[in-house]
MIMARLUM-489453 format. One record per residue (C-alpha): x, y, z; residue in one letter. Coordinates in steps of 0.02 Angstrom, whole numbers, plus 50000, padded with zeros to 5 digits. Layout:
BEGIN
XYZA;...
//
This chain:
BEGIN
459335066650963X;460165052650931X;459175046250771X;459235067250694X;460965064350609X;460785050450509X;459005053650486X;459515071150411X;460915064850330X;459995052350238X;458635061550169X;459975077350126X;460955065150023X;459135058449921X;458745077149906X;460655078549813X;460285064849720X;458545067649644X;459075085749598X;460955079249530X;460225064349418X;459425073649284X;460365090949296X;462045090049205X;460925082249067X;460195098849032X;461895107348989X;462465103948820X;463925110948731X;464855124148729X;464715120148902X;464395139549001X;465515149549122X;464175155049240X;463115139349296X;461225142149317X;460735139249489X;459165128349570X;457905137949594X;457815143149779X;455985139549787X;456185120749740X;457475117149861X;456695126750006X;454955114749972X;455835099149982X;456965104350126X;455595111650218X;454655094950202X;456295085150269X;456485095250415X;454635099150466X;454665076250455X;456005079150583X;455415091250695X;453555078650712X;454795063150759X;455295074750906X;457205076050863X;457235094550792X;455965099050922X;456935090851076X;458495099351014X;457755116251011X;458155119651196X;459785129251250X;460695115351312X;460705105951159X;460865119851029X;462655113551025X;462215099650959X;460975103650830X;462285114750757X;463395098850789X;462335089550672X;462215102850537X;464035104350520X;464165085950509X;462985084350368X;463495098550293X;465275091650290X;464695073550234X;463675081650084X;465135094250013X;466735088050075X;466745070550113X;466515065249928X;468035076849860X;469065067549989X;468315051349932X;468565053849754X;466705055249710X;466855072449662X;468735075949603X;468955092549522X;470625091149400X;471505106849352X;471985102449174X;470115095049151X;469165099448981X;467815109848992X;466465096449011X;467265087449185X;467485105849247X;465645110049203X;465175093249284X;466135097649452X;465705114749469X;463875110249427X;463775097049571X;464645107649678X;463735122249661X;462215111249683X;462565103149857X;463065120349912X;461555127249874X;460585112649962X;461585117150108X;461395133150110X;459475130150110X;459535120350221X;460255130450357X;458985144050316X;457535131150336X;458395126950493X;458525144050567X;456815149550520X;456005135250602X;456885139350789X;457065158850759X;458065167850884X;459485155150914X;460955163950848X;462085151250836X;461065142950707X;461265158550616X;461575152650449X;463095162250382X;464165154150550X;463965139050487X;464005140150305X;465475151550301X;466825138750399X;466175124550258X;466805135850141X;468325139650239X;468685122450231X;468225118550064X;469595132350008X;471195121550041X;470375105649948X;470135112349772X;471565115349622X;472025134749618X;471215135149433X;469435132449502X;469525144949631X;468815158949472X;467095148349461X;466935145149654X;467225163949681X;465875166349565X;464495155349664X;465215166449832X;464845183149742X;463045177349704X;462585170449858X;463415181149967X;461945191150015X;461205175750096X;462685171150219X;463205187950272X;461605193850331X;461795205050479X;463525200250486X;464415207850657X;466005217250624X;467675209350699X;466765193650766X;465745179150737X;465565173450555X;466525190350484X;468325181950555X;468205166050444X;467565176850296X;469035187150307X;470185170550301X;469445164750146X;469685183650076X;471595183450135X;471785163950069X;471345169049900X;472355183949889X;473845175749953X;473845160749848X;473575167149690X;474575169349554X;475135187349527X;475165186549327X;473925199849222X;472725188049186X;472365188649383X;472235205649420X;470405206949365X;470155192549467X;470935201349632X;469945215949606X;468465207149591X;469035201149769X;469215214849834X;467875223649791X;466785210149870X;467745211550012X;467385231250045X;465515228649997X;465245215650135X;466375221350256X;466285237650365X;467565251650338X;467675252150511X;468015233550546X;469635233050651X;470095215050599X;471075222450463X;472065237450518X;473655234350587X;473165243050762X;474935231950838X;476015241850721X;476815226850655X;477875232250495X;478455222250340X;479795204950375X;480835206450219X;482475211450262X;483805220050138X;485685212750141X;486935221550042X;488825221150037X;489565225350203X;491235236150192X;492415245050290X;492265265250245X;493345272350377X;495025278450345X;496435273350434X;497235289550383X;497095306750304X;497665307250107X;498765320650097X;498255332049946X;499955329149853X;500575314049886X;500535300150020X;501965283750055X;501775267650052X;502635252550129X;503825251150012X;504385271050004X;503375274649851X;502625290649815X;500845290749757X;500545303549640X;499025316449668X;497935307849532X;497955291049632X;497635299249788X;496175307449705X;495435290349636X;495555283349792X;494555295449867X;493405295049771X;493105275949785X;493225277549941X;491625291449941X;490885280449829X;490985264149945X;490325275550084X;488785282849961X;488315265149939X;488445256950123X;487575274150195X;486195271450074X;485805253950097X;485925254650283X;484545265950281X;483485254350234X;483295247850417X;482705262650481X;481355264550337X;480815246850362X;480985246650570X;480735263950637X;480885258950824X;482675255450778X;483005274350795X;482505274650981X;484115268251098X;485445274451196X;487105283051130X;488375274451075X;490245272751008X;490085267050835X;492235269250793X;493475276250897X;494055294150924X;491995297150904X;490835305851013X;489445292751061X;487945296250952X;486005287650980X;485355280750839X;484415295250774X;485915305650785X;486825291350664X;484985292150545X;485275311450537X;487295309850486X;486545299150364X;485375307250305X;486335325550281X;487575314250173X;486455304250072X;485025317050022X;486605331049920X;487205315949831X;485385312549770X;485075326949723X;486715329449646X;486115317949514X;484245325949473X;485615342549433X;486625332449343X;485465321849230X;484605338649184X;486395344549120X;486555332549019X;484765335448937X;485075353348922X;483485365448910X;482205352848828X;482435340648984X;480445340948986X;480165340148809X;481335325448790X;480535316548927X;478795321348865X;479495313448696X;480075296148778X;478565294448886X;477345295248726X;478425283948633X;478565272048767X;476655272848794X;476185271048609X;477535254148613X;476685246948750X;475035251848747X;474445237348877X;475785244649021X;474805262249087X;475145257749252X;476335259049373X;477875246649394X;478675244149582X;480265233949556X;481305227049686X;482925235349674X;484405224149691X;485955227349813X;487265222949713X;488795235049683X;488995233549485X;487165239249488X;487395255749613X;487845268049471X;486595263349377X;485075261649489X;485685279849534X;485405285149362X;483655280549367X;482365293749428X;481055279049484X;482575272949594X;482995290349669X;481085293249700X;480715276949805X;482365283149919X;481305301449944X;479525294049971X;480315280950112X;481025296050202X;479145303850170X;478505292250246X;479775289150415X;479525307650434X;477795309550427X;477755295250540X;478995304850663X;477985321650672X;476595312550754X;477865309150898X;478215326750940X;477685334551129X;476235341851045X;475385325750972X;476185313151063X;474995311751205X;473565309751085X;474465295150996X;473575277451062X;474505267850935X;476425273150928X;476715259750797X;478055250350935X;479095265250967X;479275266451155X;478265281951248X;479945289951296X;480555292351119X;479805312551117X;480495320750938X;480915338651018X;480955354150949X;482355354850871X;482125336850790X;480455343650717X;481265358750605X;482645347550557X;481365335350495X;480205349450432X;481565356350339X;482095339150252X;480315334950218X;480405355550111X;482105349650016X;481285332949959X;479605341849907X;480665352149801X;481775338849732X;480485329249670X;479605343049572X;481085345749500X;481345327149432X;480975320149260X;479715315349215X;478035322949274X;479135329249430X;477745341549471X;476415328049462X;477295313749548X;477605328049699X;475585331449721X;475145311649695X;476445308349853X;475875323249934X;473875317449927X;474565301549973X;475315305350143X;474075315550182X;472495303150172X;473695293150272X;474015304750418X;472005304250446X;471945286750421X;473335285850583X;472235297550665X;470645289250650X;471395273550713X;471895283350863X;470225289650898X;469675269650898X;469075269250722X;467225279250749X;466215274050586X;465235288550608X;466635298150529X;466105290050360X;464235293050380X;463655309050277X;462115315950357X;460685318750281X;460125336150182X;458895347250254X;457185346450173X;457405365350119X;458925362750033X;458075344849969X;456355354049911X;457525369049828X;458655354349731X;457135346349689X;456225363849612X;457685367549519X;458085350549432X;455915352349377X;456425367849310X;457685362549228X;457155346449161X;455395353749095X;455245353148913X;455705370048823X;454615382348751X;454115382248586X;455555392048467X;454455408248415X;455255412148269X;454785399148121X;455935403647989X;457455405248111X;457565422448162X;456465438448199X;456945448348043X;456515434447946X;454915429748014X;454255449347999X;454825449847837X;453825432947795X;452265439647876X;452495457547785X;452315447347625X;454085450947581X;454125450647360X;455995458447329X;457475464147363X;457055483947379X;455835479847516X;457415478347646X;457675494547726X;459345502247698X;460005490847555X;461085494547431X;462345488447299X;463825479447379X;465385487847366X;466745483447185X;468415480247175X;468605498647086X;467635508247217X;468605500147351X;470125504647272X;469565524947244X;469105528047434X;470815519047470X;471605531447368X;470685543747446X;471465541547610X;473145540047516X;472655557647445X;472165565247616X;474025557047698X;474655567547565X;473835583547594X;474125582347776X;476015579447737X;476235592947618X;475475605447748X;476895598847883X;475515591347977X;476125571548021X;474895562048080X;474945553648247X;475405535848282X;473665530448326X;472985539648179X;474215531148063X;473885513648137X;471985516348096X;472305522747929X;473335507647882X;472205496347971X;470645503147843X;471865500647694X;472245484947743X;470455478447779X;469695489047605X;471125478347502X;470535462547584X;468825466747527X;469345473247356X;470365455547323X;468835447147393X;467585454647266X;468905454447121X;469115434247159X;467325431347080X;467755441346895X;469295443046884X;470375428646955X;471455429846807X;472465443246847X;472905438947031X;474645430546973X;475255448246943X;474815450047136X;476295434447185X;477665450047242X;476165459947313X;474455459147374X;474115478147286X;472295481047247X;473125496347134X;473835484347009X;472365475147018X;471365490146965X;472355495346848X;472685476746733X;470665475446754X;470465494946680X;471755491346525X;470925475446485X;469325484946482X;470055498646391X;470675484246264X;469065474646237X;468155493346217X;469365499846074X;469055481145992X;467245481545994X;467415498545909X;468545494245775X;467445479845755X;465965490245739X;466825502245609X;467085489845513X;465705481245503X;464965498045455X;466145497645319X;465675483845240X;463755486545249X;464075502545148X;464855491644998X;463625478645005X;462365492244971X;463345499444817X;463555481744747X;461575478044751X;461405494944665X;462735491344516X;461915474244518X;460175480644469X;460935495544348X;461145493244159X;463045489244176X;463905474144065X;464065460144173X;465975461044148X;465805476844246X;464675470944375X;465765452744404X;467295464744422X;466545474844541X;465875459544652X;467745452344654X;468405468344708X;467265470144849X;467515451144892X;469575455444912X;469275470345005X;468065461845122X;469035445045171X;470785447745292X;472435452645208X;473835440145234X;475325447945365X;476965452945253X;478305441645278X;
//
């Protein structure tokens, strides 16, 4: 056993560097992000060839027995250790966090690669003496990392995270919950988290954390529920102050010292400053009952004298019926001063605030500061007065699951002592604060009805989260069980049904009238049953005249028509007109500016009918005279051909010529 360490250390480190000598030179630039790995069945031939050497010198072999399993994990750790950490202590591997991209490539390349060699060669390892579970070979790889962690530069932590992701299937095989190589796992998970920088550019990176930590790590793994009840260490200090009064202010006036009088207005201020002082103090000190809840168990006692002793949830409730109006006092009076569009103006300054900052669509949880100056301010802010409300949410949800009813069932009381029992009348004080808040925050701006079902959803996943820790965390609550093969074999005859290919369309040219009328041999128009002329402008207008004629009658008679009658009557004038304007908007657009006052299909009519009757008298004056003039023509070519003196026949032909051409207009 002796000779197995540096014998496997040795030919590790010639393994490392045969693969290391020729690999960076294979990279050229740009150099990559994601590093191609050796393949797996290259290193597990070589390594399998070192170790099987081993095992026929008797070292593996003589280690193999339960007494010195110790020690052959020992060994592996050592090597392990010499291969990957030693030279980053030495210097021979130094990772720089300002390097270019070429020394980073380099690192992470020869990194990467003595990891992997590792890695293989704890698998080789376990394979060869199979059912020794401490050479399992995610216990040992997973403290290497562990300890490889704290030596490397923040900025390489990205590319290192990217080598665990890929591998991790290898070294959490069958990985126990709450035990064994799970604890270290959930160290390097918590280092990284906790050490990095909480800028943008990292969030992607811590979700890509934690999403590897819920995929290898059971729901039901206690090592990460807070089963104790330990609660948050940050304490809030704000500026102490005296609020009591060493006397009652007189509503007129009150003396000083010196015999003045103070007038009513000064007494007033000072009230109110005081109040103010008071507002401020009550409300901070709250905080250390949202932040330590035990702090309301404890006996009573005398906080000023001339008071009845109080315990300390008696003080939490004076507090609380004192703070919670003056809250609410400013939801009523920020939605004065909006008026009746409060939720149209906030609508408005959310959009604009969204569309100049597109990159912010989450959420933002300041710290609020303690500082006086600030207190009327922070008050005006509805994401200030909202954190108050969901802290009390959450103290009293936390409360109702001390109550007589559900205490007993309660494993985990979160610290509070067993004898702190809310009682009944406890419970409907807290039930109705938890009512008043509900309704408070639906009523503030903006997206008060929203916010209210988000919190609401919210406290309510967490009340069964406390529950199922009570009940010991049972991950059977998670597991969905499996459909029954009816309702499997129905799903799966309905989803054939549905995804078989559709029957052919039968109707070719779209529909059935027009495919019977294809296959008919259709030739014309007159072949359609029941066609006829489409309606004009003019005949439109007559049959709405028609039922102007019949109103008429029926009025003349004394017979009024009833309301329903007259609505349909209108209704058919109105829808005959449309049609009327329709049909006239293809001939005789012309006239429609006459129509700007009134959309009449009358006046319509009646410009189309005098332009008709227009162009008919033309075309018959036209025609009469054109009859005219034939008629002379005639008589000419007679007097032409007769035995007239040509003096007589070129007087005639001038004559007719006057006659014939268009007479000048008299000035």
């Amino acid at each position: 056993m002796s000779s197995l360490y540096p014998s496997l250390r040795s030919a590790v480190t010639d393994v490392v560097n045969d693969v290391s000598s020729g690999r960076f030179t294979s990279i050229s630039p740009p150099f990559p992000s994601a590093l191609t790995p050796i393949p797996r069945d290259q290193l597990v031939d070589r390594l399998q060839s070192v170790w099987s050497s081993l095992s026929a010198n008797g070292d593996a072999q003589q280690s193999s027995s339960s007494r010195h399993v110790d020690l052959l994990r020992s060994t592996l750790e050592l090597v392990g250790k010499d291969v990957v950490i030693q030279p980053i202590v030495s210097g021979e591997l130094e990772p720089q966090p300002d390097a270019s991209d070429e020394q980073t490539c380099r690192f992470q390349t020869a990194l990467q690669d003595r990891l992997d060699i590792i890695l293989t060669l704890y698998e080789v390892a376990a394979e060869s003496l199979s059912g020794v579970q401490a050479l399992e070979p995610g216990a040992i790889f997973i403290p290497l990392l562990e300890e490889l962690v704290e030596l490397i530069p923040v900025e390489t932590w990205r590319d290192l995270w990217a080598y665990v992701e890929t591998r991790a299937k290898r070294f959490t095989k069958d990985m126990p919950a709450s035990r064994g190589k799970a604890l270290p796992l959930l160290r390097i998970i918590n280092s990284f988290l906790r050490f990095l920088p909480r800028t943008p550019e990292d969030l992607i990176f811590r979700g890509r954390v934690h999403q590897f930590a819920s995929s290898v790590i059971s729901v039901a793994d206690k090592s990460a529920i807070n089963m104790r009840g330990d609660y948050n260490d940050i304490k809030t200090t704000w500026d102490e102050s005296d609020t009591s009064q060493s006397s009652t202010l007189n509503a007129s006036a009150e003396k000083e010292e010196d015999g003045d009088v103070k007038m009513q207005s000064d007494v007033k201020e000072e009230v109110k400053a005081s109040t103010e002082t008071e507002f401020y103090s009550t409300l901070w000190s709250l905080q250390h009952y949202f932040a330590y809840p035990p702090s309301l168990d404890g006996p009573a006692v005398q906080s000023n004298p001339g008071e009845p002793a109080r315990t300390p949830f008696e003080t939490f409730k004076a507090k609380t019926e004192f703070v919670l109006p003056k809250l609410f006092e400013q939801t009523q009076k920020e939605k004065e001063m909006m008026g009746k569009d409060a939720e149209v103006i906030s609508r408005k300054r959310k959009r604009s605030e969204g569309q100049s900052d597109a990159s912010a669509r989450g959420f933002f949880h300041p710290r609020f500061l303690t500082g006086k100056r600030l207190f009327d301010h922070e008050l005006t802010d509805s994401s200030f007065r909202r954190q108050i409300l969901v802290q009390y949410f959450i103290l009293f949800q936390f409360l109702l699951n001390l109550t007589p009813s559900t205490a007993a069932k309660q494993a985990f009381t979160g610290g509070m002592p067993k004898t702190f029992i809310v009682d009944q009348e406890n419970e409907d004080w807290i039930k109705s604060k938890v009512a008043e808040i509900k309704e408070e925050l639906r009523k503030m701006i903006p997206d008060g009805p929203m916010f209210e079902e988000t919190v609401l959803s919210i406290i309510t996943r967490e009340r069964y989260y406390a529950q199922w820790k009570n009940d010991s965390c049972p991950e059977g609550v998670f597991e969905v069980p499996p459909l029954d093969k009816a309702v499997a074999k129905k799903a799966a005859e309905q989803w054939r049904k549905r995804s078989a290919p559709p029957s052919q369309y039968p109707y070719k040219l779209g529909s059935r009238s027009l495919s019977r009328l294809w296959n008919r041999g259709f030739t014309g128009i007159d072949q359609l049953k029941g066609w006829r002329s489409p309606a004009t402008a003019v005949s439109l207008d007559e049959e709405i005249k028609r039922i102007e004629a019949d109103d008429e009658d029926d009025k003349a008679m004394g017979k009024e028509p009833s309301a329903e009658e007259a609505a349909l009557n209108k209704d058919r004038k109105t829808r005959l007109t449309w049609r009327g304007l329709r049909q006239a908007s293809r001939t005789d657009l012309r006239h429609f500016s006459a129509l700007a006052q009134k959309r009449d299909l009358h006046i319509l009519v009646d410009l189309v009918n005098e332009q008709n009757e227009r162009m008919a008298v033309a075309t018959a004056t036209d025609a009469n005279e054109a009859t005219e003039v034939g008629t002379d023509d005639e008589a000419v070519d007679v007097k032409v051909g007769s035995s007239e003196p040509p003096g007589m026949v070129m007087e005639v032909e001038s004559k007719v010529k006057l006659e014939s051409e268009p007479q000048a207009a008299d000035p």
